[in-house]
C-alpha positions in Angstrom: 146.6 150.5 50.5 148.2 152.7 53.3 151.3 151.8 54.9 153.3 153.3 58.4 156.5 152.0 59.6 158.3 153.0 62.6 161.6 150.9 63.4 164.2 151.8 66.1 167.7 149.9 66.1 171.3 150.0 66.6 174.0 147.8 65.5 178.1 147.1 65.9 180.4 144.7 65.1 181.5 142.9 68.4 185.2 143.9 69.4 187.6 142.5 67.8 185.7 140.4 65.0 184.1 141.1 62.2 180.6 140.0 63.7 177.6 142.3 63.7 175.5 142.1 66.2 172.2 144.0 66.6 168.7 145.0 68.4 165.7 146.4 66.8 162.0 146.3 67.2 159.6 147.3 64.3 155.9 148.1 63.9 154.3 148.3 60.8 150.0 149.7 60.2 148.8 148.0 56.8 145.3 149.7 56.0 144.8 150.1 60.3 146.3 147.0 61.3 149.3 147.1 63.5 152.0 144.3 63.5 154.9 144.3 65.2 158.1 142.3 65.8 161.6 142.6 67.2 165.2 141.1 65.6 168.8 140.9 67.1 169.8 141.0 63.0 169.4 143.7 60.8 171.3 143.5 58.4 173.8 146.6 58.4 175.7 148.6 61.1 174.4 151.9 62.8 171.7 153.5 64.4 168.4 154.3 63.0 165.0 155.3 64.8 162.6 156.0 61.7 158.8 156.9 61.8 157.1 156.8 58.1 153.8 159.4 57.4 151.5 157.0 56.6 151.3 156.8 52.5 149.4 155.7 50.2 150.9 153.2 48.2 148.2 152.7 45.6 146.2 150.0 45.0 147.3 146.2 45.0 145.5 143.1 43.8 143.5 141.1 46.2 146.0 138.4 46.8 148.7 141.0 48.3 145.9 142.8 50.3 145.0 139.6 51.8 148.6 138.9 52.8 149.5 142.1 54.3 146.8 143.0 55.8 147.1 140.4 57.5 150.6 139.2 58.7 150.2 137.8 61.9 152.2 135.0 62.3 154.0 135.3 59.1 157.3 135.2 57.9 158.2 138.9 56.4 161.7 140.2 55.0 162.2 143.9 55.1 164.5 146.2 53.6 164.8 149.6 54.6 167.1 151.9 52.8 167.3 155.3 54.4 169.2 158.9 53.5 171.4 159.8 56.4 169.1 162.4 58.4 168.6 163.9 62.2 165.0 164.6 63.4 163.2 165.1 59.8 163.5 165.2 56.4 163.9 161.7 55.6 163.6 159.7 52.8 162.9 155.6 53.5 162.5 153.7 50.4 161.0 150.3 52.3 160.3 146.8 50.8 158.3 144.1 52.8 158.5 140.5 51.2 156.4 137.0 52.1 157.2 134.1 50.9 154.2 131.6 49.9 153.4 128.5 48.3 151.5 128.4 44.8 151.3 125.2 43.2 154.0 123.4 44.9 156.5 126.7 44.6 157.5 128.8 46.7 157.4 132.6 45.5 157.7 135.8 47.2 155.0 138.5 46.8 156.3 142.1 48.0 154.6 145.4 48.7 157.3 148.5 48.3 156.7 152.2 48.8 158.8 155.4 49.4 158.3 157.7 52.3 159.5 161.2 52.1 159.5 163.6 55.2 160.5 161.0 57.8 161.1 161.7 61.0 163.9 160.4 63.6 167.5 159.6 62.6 169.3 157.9 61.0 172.9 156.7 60.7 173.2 153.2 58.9 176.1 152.3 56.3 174.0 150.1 54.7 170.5 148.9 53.7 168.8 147.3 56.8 168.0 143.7 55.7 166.2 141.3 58.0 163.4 139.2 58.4 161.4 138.3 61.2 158.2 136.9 62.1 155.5 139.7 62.9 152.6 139.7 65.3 149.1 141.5 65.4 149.6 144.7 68.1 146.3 144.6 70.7 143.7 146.5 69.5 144.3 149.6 71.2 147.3 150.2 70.0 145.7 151.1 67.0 144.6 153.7 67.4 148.1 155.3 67.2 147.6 155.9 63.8 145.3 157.9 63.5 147.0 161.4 64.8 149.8 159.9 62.2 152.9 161.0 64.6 153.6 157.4 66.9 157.2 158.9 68.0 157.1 162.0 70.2 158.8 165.2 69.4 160.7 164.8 72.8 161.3 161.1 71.7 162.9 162.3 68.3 165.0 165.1 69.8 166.5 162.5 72.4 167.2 160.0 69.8 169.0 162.8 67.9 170.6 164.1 70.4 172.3 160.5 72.2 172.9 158.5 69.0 175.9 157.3 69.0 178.8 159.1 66.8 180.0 158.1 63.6 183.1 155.7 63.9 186.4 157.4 63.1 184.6 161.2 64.7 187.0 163.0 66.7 186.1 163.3 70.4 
């Protein structure tokens, strides 16, 4: 099975409080298949804009291929712990969960892979930890998989160069 991620967000706590609050869209390519999905709760505070190489994560039984190559309209919980890191270099260890029902339980199957030579940055002071319900991308987009670079070089270097400092930098 071969898996791409790319996920741009940001989060902050809310002045004053001790509320995050937070934007982030996500697309994910299981074996060719784009999904994507957006949430306004990640799960941790920063700024992260991350593009996996597509890897190979070896093969899986039948039951998790069916699932995640096929999430539309599912349920999935992510967690994406990154290395701090500013254009490349990388290092996303990324877990995808769905929870199903066998036999009257409820049980979660999981695919997990890490991804070495990321690109984009990152800046989070935690694991990002969300779930949200994902949607099959039109069939064009793809395609984008197949040159295996979705963010731009130009893309990259902006994100780099406008993410936000890290609280307590001088100015």
């Amino acid at each position: 099975m071969r898996v791409k991620v790319v996920f741009g967000g940001e989060a902050l706590n809310i002045p004053w409080t001790q509320i995050g609050l937070g934007i982030a869209i996500i697309k994910v390519w299981v074996d060719g298949r784009g999904f994507t999905s957006a949430s306004n709760s990640i799960g941790s505070l920063g700024y992260i804009l991350l593009e996996t190489p597509t890897t190979d994560i070896g093969n899986v039984d039948d039951e998790r291929r069916a699932i995640f190559t096929n999430l539309h309209g599912r349920a999935v919980h992510w967690t994406i712990q990154t290395n701090l890191f500013v254009k490349d270099g990388g290092i996303a260890t990324v877990t995808l969960a769905v929870a199903i029902e066998q036999d009257g339980i409820v049980v979660e199957k999981r695919i997990q892979f890490q991804a070495t030579d990321c690109r984009g940055v990152s800046g989070l002071t935690n694991a990002l930890d969300f779930t949200c319900d994902m949607l099959q991308m039109e069939q064009d987009q793809l395609a984008e998989t197949n040159t295996d670079q979705v963010l731009s070089d130009d893309v990259v270097a902006s994100a780099a160069d406008n993410a936000p400092e890290p609280s307590g930098a001088a100015a």
